[in-house]
C-alpha positions in Angstrom: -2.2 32.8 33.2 0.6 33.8 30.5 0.0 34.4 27.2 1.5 31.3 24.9 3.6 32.6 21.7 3.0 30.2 18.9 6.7 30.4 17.8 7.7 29.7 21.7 9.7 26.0 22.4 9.3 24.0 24.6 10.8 24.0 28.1 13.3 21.2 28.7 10.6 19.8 31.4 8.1 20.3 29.2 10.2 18.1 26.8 10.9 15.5 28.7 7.7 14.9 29.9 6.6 15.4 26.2 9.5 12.6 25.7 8.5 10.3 28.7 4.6 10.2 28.6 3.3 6.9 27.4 -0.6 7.5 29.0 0.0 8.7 32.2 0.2 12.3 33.0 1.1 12.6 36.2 4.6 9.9 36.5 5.6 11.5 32.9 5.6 15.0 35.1 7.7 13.3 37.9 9.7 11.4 35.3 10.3 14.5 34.0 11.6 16.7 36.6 8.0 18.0 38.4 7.9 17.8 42.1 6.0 14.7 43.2 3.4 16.8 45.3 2.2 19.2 41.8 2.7 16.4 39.4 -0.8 15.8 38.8 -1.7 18.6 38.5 1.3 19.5 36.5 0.5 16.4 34.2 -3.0 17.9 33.9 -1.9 21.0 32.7 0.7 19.8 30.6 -1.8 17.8 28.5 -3.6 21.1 27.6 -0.4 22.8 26.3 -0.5 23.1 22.4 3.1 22.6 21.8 3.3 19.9 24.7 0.3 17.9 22.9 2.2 18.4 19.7 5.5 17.0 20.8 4.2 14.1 22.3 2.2 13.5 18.7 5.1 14.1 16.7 7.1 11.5 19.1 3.9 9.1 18.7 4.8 9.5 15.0 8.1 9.2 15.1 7.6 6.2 16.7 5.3 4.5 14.6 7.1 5.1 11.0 10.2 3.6 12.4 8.8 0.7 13.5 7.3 -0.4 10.4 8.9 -1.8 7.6 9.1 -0.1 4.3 8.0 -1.6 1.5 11.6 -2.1 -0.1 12.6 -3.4 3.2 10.1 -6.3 2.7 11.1 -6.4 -0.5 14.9 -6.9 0.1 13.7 -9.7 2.8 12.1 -11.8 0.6 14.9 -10.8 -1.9 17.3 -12.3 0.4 15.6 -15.4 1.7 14.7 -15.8 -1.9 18.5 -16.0 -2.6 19.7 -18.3 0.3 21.7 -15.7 1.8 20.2 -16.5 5.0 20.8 -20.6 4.1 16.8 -20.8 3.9 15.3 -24.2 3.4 13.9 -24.6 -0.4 9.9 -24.2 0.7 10.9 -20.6 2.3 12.9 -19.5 -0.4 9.7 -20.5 -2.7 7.5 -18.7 -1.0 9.6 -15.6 -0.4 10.1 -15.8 -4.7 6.2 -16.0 -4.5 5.6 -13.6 -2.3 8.1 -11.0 -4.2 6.7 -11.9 -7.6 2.7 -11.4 -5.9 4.4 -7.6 -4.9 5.4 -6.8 -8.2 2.3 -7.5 -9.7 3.8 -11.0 -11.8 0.8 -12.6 -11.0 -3.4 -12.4 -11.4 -5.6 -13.5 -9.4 -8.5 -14.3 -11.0 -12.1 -15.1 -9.2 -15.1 -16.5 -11.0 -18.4 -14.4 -9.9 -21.9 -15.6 -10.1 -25.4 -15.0 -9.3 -27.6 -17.0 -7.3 -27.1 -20.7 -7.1 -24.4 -20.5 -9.4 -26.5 -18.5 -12.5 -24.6 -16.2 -14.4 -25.0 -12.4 -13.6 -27.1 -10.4 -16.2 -26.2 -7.5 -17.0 -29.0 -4.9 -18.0 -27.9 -2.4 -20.5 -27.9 1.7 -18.7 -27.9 4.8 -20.9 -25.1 7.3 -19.2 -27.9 9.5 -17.2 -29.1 6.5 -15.8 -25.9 5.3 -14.7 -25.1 8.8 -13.0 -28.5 9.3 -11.4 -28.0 5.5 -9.6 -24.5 7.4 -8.5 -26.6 9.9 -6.7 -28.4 7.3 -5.3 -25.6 5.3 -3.8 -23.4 8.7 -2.7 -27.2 9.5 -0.8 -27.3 6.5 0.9 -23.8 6.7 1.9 -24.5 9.8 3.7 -27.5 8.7 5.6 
């Protein structure tokens, strides 16, 4: 078996079938150029190429950042719903102004927290040692 060089590209098969795979090795080798008869096993070995593993994350990635929507994208949608440039109706446009303002941080939410059956929550009063040594507890527990 030859040596793989870190710095080495990709082959344009191995590119393609980098390019094409979407879960199953052996029709991303034929789809990529492989003779039908080795393409399993091609597929197989493909999958256990560094680089070839790395393309087809990188695509993956690719992917994935493109299809979601930035947050100045959403922004500029509710922006322009907001505005009627897409002749919204006035309940829309309200809740895209709502929705904007909520992003920015205009508004607070604010939730009442109690104790049981509605009793206020008492507080008991922790020197700073206490306080870290009931972090070490917590951070312990966490581990477990």
């Amino acid at each position: 078996m030859a040596k793989t060089d870190k710095n080495q590209k990709l082959t344009d098969k191995q590119q393609r079938f980098a390019d094409v795979f979407m879960g199953n090795a052996t029709q991303a080798a034929i789809d990529a150029g492989y003779s039908e008869k080795t393409a399993e096993v091609q597929g197989s070995r493909l999958l256990r190429n560094v680089k070839v593993l790395e393309a087809i994350k990188n695509r993956q990635m690719e992917r994935k950042t493109s299809t979601i929507a930035s947050r100045e994208e959403i922004q500029q949608f509710w922006t322009d719903v907001m505005t009627g440039l897409e002749s919204e109706d006035m309940k829309d446009r309200l809740k895209a102004s709502e929705l904007l303002a909520k992003s920015e941080g205009y508004f607070l939410d604010r939730h009442e927290v109690t104790g049981k059956d509605g009793a206020p929550i008492e507080l008991k009063s922790m020197s700073l040692r206490e306080i870290e040594a009931q972090i070490s507890e917590l951070e312990a527990e966490l581990e477990e």
